[in-house]
N, CA, C and O atoms as a GROMACS GRO file, in nm:
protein
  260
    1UNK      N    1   0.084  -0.118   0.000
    1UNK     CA    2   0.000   0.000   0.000
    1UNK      C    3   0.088   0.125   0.000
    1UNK      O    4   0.196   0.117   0.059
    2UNK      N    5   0.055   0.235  -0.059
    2UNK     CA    6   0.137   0.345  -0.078
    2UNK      C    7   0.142   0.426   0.031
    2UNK      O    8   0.034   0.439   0.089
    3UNK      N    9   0.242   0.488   0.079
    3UNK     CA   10   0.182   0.594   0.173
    3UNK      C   11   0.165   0.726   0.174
    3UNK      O   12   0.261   0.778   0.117
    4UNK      N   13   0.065   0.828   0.222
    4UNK     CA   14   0.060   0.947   0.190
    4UNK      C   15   0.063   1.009   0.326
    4UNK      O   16   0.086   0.961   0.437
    5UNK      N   17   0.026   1.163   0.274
    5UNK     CA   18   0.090   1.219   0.421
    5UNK      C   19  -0.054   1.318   0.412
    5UNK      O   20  -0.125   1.359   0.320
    6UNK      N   21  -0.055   1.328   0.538
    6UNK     CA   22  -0.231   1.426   0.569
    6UNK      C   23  -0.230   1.543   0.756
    6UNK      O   24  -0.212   1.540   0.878
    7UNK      N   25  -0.252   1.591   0.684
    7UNK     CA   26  -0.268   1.724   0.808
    7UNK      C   27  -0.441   1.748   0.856
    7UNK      O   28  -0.551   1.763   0.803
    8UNK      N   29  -0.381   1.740   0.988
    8UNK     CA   30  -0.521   1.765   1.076
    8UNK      C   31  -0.618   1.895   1.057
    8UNK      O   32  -0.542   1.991   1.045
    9UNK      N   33  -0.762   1.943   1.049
    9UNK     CA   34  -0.787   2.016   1.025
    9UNK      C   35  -0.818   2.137   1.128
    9UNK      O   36  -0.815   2.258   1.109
   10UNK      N   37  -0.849   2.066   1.238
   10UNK     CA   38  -0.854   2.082   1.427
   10UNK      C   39  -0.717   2.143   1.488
   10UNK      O   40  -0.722   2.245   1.557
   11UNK      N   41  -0.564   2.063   1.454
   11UNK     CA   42  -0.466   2.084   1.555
   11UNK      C   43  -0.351   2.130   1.441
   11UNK      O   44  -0.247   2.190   1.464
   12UNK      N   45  -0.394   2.090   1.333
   12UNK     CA   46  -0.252   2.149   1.190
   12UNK      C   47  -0.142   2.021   1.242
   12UNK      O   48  -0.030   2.073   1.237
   13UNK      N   49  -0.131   1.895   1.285
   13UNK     CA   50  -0.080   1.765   1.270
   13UNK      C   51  -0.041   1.736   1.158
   13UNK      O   52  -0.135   1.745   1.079
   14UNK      N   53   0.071   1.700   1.100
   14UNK     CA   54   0.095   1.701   0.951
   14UNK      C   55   0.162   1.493   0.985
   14UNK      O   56   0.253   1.469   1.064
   15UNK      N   57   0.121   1.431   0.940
   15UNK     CA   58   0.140   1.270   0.951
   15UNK      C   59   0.110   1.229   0.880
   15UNK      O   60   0.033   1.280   0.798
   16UNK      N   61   0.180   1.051   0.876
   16UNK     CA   62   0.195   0.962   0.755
   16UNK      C   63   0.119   0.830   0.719
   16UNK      O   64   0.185   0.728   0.739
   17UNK      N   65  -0.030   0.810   0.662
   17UNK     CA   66  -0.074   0.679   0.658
   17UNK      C   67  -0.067   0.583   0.573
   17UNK      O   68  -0.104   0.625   0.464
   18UNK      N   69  -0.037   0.472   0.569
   18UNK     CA   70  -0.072   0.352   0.426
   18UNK      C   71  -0.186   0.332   0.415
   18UNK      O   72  -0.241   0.255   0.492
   19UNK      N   73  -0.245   0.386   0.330
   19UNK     CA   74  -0.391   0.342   0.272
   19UNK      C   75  -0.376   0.402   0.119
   19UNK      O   76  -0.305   0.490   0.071
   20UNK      N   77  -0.512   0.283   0.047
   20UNK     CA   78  -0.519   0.279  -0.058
   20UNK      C   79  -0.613   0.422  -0.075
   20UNK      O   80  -0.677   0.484   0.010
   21UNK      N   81  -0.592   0.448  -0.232
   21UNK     CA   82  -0.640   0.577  -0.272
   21UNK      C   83  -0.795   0.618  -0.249
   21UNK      O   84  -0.836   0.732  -0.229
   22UNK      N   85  -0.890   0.475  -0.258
   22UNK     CA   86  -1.034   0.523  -0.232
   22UNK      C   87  -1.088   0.477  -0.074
   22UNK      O   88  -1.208   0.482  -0.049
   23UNK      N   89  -0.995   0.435   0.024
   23UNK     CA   90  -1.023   0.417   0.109
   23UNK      C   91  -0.997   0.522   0.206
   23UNK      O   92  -0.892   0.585   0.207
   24UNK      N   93  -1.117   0.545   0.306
   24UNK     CA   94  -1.153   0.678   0.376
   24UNK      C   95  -1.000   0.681   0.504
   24UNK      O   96  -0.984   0.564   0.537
   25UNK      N   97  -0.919   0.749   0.560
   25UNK     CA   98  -0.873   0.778   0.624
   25UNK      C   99  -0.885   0.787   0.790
   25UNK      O  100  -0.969   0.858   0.845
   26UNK      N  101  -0.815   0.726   0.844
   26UNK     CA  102  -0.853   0.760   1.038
   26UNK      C  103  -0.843   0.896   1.031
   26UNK      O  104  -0.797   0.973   0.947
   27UNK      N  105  -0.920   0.913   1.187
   27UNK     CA  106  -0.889   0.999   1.189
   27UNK      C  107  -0.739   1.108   1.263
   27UNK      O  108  -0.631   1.059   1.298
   28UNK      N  109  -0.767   1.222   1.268
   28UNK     CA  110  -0.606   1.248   1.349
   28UNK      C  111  -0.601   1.165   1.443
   28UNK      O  112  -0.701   1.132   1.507
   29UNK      N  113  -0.438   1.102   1.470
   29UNK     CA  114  -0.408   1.045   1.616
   29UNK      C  115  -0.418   1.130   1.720
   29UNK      O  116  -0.460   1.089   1.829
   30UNK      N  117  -0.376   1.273   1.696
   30UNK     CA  118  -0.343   1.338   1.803
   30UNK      C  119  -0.487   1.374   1.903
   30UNK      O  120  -0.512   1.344   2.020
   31UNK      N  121  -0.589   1.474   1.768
   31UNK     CA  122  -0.687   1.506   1.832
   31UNK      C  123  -0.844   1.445   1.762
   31UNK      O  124  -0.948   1.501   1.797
   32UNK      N  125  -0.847   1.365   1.694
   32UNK     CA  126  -0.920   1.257   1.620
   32UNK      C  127  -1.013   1.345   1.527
   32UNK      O  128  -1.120   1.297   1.491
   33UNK      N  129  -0.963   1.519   1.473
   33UNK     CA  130  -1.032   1.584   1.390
   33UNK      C  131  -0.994   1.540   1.237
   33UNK      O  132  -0.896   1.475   1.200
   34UNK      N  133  -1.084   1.585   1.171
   34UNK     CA  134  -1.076   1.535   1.035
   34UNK      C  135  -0.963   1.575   0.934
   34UNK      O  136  -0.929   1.688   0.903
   35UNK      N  137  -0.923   1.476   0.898
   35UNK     CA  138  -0.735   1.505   0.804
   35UNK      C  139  -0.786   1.511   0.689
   35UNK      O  140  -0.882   1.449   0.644
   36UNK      N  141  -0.718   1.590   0.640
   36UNK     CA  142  -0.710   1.606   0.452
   36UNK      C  143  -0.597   1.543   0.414
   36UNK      O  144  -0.512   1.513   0.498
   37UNK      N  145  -0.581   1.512   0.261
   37UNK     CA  146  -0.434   1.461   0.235
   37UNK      C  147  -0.335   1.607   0.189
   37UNK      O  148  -0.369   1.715   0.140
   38UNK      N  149  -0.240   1.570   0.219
   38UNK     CA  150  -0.125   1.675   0.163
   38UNK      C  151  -0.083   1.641  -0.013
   38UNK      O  152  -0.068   1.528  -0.060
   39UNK      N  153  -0.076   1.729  -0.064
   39UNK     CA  154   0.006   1.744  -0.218
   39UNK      C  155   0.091   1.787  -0.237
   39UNK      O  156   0.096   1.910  -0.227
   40UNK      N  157   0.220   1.706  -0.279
   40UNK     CA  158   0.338   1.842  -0.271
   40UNK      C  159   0.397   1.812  -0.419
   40UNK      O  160   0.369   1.707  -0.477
   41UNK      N  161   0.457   1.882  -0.459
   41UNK     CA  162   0.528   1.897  -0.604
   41UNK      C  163   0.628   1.749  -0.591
   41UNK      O  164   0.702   1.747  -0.493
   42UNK      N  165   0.630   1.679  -0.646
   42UNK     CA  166   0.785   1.625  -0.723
   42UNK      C  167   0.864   1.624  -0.824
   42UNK      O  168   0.834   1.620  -0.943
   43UNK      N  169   0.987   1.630  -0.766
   43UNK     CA  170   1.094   1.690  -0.880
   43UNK      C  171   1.136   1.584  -0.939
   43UNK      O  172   1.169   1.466  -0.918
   44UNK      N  173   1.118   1.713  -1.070
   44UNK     CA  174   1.194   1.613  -1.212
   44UNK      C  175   1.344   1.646  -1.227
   44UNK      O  176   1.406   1.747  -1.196
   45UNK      N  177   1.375   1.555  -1.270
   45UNK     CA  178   1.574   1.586  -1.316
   45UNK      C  179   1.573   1.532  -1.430
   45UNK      O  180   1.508   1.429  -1.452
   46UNK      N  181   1.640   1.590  -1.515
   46UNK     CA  182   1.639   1.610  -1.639
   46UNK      C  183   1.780   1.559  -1.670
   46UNK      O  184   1.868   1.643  -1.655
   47UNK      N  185   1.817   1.440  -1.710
   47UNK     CA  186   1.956   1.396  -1.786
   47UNK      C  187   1.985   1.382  -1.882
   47UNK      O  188   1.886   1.382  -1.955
   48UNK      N  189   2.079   1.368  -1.936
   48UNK     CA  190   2.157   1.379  -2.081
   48UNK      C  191   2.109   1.492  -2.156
   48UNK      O  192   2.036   1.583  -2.116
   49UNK      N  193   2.182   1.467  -2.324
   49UNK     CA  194   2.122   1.578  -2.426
   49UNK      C  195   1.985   1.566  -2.470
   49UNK      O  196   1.908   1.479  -2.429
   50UNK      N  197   1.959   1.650  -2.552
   50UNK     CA  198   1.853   1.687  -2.576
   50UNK      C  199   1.742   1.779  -2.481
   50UNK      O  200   1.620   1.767  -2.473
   51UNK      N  201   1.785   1.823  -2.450
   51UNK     CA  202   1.681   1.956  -2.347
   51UNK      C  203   1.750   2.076  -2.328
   51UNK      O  204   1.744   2.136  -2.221
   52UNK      N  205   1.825   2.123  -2.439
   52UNK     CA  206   1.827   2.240  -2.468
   52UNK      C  207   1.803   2.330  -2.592
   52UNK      O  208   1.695   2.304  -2.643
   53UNK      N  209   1.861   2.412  -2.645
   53UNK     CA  210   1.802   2.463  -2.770
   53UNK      C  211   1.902   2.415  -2.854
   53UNK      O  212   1.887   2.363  -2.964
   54UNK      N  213   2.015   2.438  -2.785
   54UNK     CA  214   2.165   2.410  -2.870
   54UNK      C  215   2.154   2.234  -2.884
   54UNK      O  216   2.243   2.208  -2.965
   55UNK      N  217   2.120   2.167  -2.864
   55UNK     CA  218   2.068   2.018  -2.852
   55UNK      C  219   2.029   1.977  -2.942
   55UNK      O  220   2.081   1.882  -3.001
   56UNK      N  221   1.905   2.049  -2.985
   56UNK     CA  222   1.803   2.006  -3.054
   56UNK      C  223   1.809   2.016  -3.220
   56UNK      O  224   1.718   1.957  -3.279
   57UNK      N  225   1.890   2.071  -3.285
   57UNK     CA  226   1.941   2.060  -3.423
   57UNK      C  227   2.080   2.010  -3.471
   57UNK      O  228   2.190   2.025  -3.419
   58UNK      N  229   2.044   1.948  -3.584
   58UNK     CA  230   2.237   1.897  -3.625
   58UNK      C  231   2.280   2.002  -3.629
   58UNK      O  232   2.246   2.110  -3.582
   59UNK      N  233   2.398   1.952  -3.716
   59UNK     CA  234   2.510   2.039  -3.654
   59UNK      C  235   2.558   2.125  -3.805
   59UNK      O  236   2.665   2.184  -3.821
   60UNK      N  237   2.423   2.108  -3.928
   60UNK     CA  238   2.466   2.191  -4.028
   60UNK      C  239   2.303   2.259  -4.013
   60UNK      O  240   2.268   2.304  -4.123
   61UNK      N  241   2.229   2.272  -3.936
   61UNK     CA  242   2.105   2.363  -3.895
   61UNK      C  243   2.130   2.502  -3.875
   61UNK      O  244   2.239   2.532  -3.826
   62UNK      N  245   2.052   2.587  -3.902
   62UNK     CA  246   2.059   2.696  -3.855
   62UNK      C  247   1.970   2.762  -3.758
   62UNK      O  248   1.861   2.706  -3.751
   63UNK      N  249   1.987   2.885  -3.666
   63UNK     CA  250   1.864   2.946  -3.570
   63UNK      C  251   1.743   2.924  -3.660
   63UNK      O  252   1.759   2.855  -3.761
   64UNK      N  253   1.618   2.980  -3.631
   64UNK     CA  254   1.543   2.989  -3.714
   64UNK      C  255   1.507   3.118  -3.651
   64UNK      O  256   1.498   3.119  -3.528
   65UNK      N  257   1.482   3.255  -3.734
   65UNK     CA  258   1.464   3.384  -3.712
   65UNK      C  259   1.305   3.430  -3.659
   65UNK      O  260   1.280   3.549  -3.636
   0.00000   0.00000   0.00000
């Protein structure tokens, strides 16, 4: 099961549960008010060529104006 992370709406508790995506959530441990899940960005890293401008054409290409 995956785990996600969810903040209390009562005490601002920010914690970590395994549960599946359509299954309803406990509630907070701390003060048993109702948690939302958290969303946070994940980062991409970008390797090798090709992801720049200078990359992206041979090498008898020209800008294009």
């Amino acid at each position: 099961m995956p785990i996600y992370e969810y903040k209390c709406d009562n005490c601002s508790a920010q914690f970590e549960l395994k549960y599946n995506l359509g299954d309803e959530p406990e509630p907070c441990p701390r003060c048993r008010g109702k948690v939302r899940r958290v969303f946070s960005p994940v980062p991409v890293i970008f390797k090798g060529s090709g992801f720049y401008i200078t990359d992206s054409g041979g090498k008898n290409s020209e800008p294009s104006t």
